[in-house]
C-alpha positions as CSV (number, residue, x, y, z in Angstrom):
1,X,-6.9,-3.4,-17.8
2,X,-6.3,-7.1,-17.8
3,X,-8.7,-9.3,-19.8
4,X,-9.6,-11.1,-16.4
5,X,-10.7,-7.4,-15.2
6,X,-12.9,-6.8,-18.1
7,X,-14.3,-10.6,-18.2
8,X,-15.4,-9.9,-14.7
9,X,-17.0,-6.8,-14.7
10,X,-19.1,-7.4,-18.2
11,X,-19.4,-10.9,-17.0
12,X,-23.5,-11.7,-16.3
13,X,-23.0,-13.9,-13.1
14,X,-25.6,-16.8,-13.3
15,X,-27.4,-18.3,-10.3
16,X,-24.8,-21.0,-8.7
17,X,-27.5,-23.7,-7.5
18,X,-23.2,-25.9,-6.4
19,X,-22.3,-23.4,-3.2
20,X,-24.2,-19.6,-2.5
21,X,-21.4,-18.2,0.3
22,X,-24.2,-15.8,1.3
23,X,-26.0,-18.8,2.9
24,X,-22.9,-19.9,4.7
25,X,-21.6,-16.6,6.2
26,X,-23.5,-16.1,8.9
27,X,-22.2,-19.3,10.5
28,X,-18.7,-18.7,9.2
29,X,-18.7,-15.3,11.4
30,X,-20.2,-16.3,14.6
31,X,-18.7,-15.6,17.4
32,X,-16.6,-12.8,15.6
33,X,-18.7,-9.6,15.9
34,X,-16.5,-7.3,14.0
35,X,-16.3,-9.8,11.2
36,X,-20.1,-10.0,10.9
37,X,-21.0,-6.6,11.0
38,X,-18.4,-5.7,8.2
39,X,-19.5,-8.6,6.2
40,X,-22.8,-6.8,6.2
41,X,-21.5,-4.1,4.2
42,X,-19.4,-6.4,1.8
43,X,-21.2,-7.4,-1.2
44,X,-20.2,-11.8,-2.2
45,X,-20.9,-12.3,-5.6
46,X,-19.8,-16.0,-7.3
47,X,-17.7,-15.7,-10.6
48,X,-16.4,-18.4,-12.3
49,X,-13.9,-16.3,-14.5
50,X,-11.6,-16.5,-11.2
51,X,-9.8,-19.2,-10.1
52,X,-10.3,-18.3,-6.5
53,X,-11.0,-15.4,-4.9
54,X,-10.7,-11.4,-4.9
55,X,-12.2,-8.6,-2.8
56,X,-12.3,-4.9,-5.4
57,X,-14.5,-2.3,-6.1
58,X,-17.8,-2.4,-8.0
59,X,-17.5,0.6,-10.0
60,X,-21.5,-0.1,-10.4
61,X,-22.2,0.0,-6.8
62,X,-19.5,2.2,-5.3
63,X,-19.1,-0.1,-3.0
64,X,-16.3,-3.7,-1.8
65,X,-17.2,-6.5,-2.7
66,X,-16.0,-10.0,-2.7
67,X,-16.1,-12.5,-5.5
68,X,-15.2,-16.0,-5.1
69,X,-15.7,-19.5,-7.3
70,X,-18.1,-21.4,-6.2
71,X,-16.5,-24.6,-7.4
72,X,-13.1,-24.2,-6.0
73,X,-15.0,-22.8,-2.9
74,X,-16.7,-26.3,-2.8
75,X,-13.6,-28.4,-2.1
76,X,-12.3,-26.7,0.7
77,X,-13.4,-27.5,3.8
78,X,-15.5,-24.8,6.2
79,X,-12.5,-23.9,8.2
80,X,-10.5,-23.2,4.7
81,X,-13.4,-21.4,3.8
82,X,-13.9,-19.1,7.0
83,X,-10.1,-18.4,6.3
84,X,-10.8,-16.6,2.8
85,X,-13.4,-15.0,3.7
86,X,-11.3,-13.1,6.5
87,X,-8.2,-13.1,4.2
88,X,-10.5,-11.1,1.7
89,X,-11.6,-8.8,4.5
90,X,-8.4,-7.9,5.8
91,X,-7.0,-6.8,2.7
92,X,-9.9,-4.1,2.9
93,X,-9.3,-3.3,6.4
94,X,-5.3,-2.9,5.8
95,X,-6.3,-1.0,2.7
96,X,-4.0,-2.6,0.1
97,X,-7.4,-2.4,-3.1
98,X,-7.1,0.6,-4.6
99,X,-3.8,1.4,-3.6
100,X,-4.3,2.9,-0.6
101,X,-1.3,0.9,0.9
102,X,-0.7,-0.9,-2.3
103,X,2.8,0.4,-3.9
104,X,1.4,2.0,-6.6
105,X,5.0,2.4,-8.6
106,X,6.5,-0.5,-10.0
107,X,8.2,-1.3,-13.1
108,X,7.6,-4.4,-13.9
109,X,6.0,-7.5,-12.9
110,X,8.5,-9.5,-10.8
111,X,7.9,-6.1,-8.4
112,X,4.2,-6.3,-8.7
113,X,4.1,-9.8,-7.8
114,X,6.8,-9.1,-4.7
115,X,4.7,-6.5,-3.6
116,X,1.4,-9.2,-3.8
117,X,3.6,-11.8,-1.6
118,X,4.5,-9.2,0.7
119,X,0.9,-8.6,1.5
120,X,-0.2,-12.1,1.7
121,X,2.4,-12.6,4.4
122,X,1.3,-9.5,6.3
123,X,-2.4,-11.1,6.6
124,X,-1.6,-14.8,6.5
125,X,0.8,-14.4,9.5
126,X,-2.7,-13.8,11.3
127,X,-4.9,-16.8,9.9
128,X,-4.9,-20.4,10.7
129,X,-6.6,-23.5,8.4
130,X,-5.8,-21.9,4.7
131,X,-5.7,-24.0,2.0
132,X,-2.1,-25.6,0.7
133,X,-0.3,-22.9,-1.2
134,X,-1.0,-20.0,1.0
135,X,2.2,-17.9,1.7
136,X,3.0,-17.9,5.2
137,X,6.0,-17.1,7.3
138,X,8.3,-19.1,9.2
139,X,7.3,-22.0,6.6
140,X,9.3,-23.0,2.7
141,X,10.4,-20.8,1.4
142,X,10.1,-17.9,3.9
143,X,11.6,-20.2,7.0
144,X,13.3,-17.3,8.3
145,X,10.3,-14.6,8.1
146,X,8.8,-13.8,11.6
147,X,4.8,-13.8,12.1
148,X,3.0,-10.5,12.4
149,X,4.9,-7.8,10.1
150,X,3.8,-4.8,8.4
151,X,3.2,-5.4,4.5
152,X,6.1,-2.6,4.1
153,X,8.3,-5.0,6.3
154,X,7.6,-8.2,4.2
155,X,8.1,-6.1,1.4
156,X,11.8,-4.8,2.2
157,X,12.6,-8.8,3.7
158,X,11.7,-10.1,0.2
159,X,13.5,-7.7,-1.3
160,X,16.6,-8.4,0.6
161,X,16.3,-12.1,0.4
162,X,14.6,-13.0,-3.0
163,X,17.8,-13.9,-4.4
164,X,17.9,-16.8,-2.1
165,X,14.1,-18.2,-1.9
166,X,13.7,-17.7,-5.5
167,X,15.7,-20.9,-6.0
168,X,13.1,-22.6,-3.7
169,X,10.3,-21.3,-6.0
170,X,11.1,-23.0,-9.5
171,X,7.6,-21.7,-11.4
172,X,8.6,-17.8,-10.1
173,X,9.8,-16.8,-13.4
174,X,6.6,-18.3,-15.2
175,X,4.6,-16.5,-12.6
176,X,6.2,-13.1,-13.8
177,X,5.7,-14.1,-17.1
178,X,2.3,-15.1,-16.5
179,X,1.2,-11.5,-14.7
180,X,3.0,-9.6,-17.1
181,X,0.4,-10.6,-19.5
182,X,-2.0,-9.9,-17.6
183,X,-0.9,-6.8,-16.6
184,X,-0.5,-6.1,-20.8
185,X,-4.2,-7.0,-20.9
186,X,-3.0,-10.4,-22.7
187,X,-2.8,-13.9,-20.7
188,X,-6.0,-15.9,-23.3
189,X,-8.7,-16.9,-21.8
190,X,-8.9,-16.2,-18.3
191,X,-11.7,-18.7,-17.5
192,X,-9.6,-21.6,-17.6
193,X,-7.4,-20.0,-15.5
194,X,-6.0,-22.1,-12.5
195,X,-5.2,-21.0,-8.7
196,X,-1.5,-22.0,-9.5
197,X,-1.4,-19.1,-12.2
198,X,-1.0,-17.1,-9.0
199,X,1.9,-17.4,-6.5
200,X,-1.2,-16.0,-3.7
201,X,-4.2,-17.7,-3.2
202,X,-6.1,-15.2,-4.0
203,X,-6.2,-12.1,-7.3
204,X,-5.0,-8.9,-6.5
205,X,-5.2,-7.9,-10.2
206,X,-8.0,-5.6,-8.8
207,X,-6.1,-3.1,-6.7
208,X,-5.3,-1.2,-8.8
209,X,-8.3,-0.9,-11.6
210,X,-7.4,2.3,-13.8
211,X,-11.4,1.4,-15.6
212,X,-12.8,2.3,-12.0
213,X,-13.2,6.2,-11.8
214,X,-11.3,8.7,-8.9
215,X,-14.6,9.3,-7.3
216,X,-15.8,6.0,-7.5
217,X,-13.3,5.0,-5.4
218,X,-13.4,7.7,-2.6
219,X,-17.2,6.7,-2.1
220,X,-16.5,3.4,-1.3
221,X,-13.5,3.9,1.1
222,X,-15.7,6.2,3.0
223,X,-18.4,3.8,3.2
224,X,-15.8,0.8,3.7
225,X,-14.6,3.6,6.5
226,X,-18.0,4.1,8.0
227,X,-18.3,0.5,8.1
228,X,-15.4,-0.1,9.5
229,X,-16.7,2.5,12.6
230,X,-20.0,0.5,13.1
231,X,-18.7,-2.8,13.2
232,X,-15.9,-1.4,15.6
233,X,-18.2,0.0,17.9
234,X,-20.3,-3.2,17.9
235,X,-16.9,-5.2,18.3
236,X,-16.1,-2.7,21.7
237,X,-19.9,-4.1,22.8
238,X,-19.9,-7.6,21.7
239,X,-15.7,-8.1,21.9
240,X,-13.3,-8.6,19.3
241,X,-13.2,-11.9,18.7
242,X,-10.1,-13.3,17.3
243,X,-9.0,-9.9,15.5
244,X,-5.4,-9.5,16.5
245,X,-4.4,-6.4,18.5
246,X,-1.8,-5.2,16.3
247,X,-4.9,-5.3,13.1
248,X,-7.5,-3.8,16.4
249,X,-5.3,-0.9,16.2
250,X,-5.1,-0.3,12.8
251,X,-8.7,-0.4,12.6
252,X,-9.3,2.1,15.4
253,X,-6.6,4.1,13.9
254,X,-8.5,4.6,10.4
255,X,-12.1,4.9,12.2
256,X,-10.8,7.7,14.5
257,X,-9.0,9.5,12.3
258,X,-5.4,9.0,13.5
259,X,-2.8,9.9,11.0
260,X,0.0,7.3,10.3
261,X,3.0,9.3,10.2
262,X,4.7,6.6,8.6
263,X,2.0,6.1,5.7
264,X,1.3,9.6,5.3
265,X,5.5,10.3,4.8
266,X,5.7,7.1,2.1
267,X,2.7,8.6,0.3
268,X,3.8,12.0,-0.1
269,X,7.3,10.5,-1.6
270,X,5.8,7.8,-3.3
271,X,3.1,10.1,-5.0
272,X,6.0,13.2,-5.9
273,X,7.6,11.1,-8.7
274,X,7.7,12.0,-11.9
275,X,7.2,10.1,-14.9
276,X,10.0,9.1,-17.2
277,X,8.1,7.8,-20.2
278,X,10.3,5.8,-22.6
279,X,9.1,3.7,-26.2
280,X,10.0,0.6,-26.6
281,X,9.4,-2.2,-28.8
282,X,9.7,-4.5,-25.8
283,X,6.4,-3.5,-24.6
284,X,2.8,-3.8,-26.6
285,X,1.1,-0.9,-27.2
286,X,-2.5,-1.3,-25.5
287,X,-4.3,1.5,-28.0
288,X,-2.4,0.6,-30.8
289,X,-1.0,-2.8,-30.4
290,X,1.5,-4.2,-33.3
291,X,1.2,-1.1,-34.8
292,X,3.4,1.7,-32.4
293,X,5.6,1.1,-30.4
294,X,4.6,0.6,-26.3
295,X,5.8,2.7,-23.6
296,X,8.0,2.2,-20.2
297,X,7.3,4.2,-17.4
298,X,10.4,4.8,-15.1
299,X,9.0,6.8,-12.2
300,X,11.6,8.6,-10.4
301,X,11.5,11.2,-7.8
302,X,13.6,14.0,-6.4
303,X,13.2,15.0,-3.2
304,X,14.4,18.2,-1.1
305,X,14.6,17.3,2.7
306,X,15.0,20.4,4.9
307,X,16.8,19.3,8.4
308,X,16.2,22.1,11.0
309,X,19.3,22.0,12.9
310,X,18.4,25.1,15.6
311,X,19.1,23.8,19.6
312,X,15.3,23.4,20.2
313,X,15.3,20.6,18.1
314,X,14.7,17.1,19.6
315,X,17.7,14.6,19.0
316,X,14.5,11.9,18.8
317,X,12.6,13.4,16.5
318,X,15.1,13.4,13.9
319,X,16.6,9.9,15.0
320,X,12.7,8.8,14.2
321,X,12.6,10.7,11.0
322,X,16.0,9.5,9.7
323,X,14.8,5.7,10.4
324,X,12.0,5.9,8.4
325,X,14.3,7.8,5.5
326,X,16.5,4.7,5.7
327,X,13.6,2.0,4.3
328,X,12.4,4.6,2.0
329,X,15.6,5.5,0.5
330,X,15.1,2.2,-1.4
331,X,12.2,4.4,-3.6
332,X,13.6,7.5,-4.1
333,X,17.4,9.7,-3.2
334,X,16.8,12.4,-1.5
335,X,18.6,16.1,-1.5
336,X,19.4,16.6,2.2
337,X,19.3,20.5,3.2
338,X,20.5,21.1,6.7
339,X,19.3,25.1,7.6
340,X,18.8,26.8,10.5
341,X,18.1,31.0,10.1
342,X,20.4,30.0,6.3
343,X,21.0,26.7,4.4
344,X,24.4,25.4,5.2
345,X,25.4,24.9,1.6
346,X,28.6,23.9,2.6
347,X,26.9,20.4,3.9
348,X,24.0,19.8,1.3
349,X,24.7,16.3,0.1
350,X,23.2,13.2,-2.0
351,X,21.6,10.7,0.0
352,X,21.8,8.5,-2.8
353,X,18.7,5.5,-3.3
354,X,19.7,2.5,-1.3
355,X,21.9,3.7,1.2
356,X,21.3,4.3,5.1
357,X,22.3,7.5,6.6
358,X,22.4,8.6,10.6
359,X,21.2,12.3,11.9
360,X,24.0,14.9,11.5
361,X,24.1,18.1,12.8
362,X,26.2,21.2,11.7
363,X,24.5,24.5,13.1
364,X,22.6,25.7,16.1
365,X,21.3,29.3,15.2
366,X,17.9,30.3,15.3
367,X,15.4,29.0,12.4
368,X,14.0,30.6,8.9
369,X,12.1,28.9,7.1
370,X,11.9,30.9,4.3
371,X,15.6,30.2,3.1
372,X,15.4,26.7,2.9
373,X,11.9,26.9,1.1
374,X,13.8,29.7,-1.6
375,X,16.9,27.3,-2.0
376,X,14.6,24.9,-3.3
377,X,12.5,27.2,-5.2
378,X,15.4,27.7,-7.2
379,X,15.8,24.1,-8.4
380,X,13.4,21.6,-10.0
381,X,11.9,19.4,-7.4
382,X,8.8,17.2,-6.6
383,X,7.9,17.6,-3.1
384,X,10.1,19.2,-0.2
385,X,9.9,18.2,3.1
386,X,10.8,20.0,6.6
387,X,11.8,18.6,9.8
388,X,11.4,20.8,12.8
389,X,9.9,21.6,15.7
390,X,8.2,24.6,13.9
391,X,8.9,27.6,16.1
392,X,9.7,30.0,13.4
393,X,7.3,32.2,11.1
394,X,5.2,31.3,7.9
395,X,7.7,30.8,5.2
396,X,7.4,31.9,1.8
397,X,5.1,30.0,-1.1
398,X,7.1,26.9,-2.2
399,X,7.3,26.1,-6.0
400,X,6.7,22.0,-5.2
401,X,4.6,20.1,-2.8
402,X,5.9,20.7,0.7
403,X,5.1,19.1,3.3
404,X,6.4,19.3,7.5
405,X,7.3,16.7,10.2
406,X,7.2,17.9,13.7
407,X,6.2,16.5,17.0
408,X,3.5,17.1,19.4
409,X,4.8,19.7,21.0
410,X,6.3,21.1,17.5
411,X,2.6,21.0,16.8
412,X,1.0,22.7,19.9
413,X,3.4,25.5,19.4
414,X,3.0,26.7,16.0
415,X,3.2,29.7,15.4
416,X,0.8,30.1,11.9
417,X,-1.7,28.5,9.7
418,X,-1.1,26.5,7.1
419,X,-3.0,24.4,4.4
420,X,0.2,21.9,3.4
421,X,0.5,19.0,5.3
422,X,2.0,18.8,9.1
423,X,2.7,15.3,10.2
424,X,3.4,14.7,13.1
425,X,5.5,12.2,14.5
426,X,4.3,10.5,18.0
């Protein structure tokens, strides 16, 4: 844990007499029904130890909460202000604390920080009157970035381009540098911090708080979850006010219970890997430090992908299945299987990290599950998944996490019961 983490949570917050957000809120939201009834269950607390602002989660109170400085909170103007407070609330709503939809593996900081930018654009694309600084696209250095994308869609744009906007960025490096340290639990004293220590306007040095327990966390995403379900049912009363449609769905989505394929497939790949721990003088050892040696963490996955090539099925499902496989081929390879009643070991191949691939099909016989599920049993993997439309019977136990993709009708028509995980794509 950072020292800004700890400085925080031991910190004992004194009564601000400068600026007291809880006054203000009220007339911040007005007008905005689902904004004021979430903001009801979101704790504000002032800090000076931060520079600006930061939504995480009290491990005391098991619930969100945002914290904010008072005195950089005082200079901006009420517009500016409304804008934080909504930038704080959407990274709740979008789920990126706790690392719900935060990308979890990264090995070092110029990743971490990518993966904060890419977030910022996903929820500053919606926002209007932010104060100077704010990342947002279609403006330097990110002229070419369209409004309105997923977080995961900023994130592989960055990616792609960074090369070119880092030159339009001169203090990146020193950023890196900077939340390196802090992700080492170094960086001095974070109370003279400034806002231009981070490239966002905001700290998401939070999200991912290894001092706040498992369960600690699961009770206050179900009670952000629940709150998210009353101030959405107020909201369908009262209106929406100037929530987007695009964040209106993802809102309904979560309070309903709607799975996101998409999410649901990047978790189960993202959360297979396997650490590769490595020691190395390089990195300080938090226990022990300047005594043993630190440790890199290389996280790697492999993969076992199952393609059911029978007649029954759908040409889309696998041409929607293979897309998604394409953007997260950039985290993992992946062993492809192809199988209908046997594995066709003659075309098992490498999809190799990085590289796109298009559907392929080689057989049309009936289905067994069971022999691609004992091919992989065979071999060491983390997770296998299987795409089909799931008209064959129970397989045998698989040695790794397994998972399916299907679509509805895949899912209507199967045949037994199972306790893995059946996605299905709409």
């Amino acid at each position: 844990m950072s020292t800004e983490q700890t400085a925080v949570q031991e910190q004992v917050i004194p009564e601000y007499t400068q600026y007291d957000l809880r006054k203000e809120i009220f007339a911040m939201l007005e007008g905005e029904p689902f904004w004021a009834a979430l903001s009801r269950e979101i704790d504000k607390s002032p800090s000076d130890v931060l520079p600006t602002a930061a939504i995480r989660i009290n491990k005391q109170t098991h619930t969100y909460e945002m914290l904010y400085n008072p005195k950089w909170f005082s200079k901006l103007t009420f517009a500016q202000r409304k804008a934080i407070v909504r930038h704080e609330f959407l990274h709740a709503t979008l789920q990126h604390v706790n690392g719900t939809r935060f990308e979890k593996f990264v090995d070092s900081a110029e990743e971490r920080l990518i993966h904060n930018m890419a977030m910022d654009l996903a929820i500053n694309s919606h926002l209007t009157d932010l104060p100077d600084g704010a990342l947002m696209p279609g403006k330097t250095p990110f002229e070419k970035f369209p409004s309105a994308l997923t977080t995961e869609q900023y994130l592989i744009m960055l990616n792609e381009e960074k090369d070119k906007w880092k030159g339009k960025m001169p203090d990146f490096d020193d950023l890196v540098k900077k939340l390196q340290q802090r992700m080492q639990g170094g960086g001095g004293d974070q109370q003279e911090s400034e806002a231009g220590d981070h490239v966002t306007i905001d700290v998401h040095d939070f999200f991912e708080d290894e001092n706040v327990p498992e369960s600690v966390k699961q009770i206050a995403d179900q009670r952000l979850k629940e709150a998210m379900r009353r101030a959405a049912n107020e909201a369908n009363a009262k209106g929406w006010g100037s929530v987007p449609s695009d964040i209106k769905e993802h809102i309904l989505s979560v309070v309903e219970g709607r799975l996101d394929w998409r999410g649901l497939l990047r978790y189960f790949i993202k959360t297979s890997r396997r650490a590769d721990k490595k020691h190395t003088v390089r990195r300080i050892n938090k226990r022990y430090p300047k005594i043993h040696a630190g440790s890199k963490v290389r996280r790697v996955a492999k993969i076992a992908i199952s393609i059911d090539q029978s007649g029954s099925v759908d040409d889309g499902l696998l041409s929607k299945f293979y897309s998604e496989l394409n953007l997260l081929s950039k985290y993992a390879s992946f062993t492809m299987i192809p199988f209908d009643c046997e594995v066709d070991e003659d075309h098992i191949y490498e999809w190799k990290q990085g590289k796109r691939e298009t559907p392929k099909r080689y057989r049309s016989g009936g289905t067994n599950f069971s022999a691609p599920t004992q091919w992989v049993n065979e071999d060491k993997f983390d997770g296998h998944i299987i795409c089909t439309d799931m008209c064959a019977d129970k397989p045998v136990p698989s040695n790794c996490k397994r998972m399916w993709i299907t679509d509805k009708s895949g899912k209507q028509s199967q045949p037994f019961q199972t306790d893995e995980l059946v996605v299905v794509i709409d």
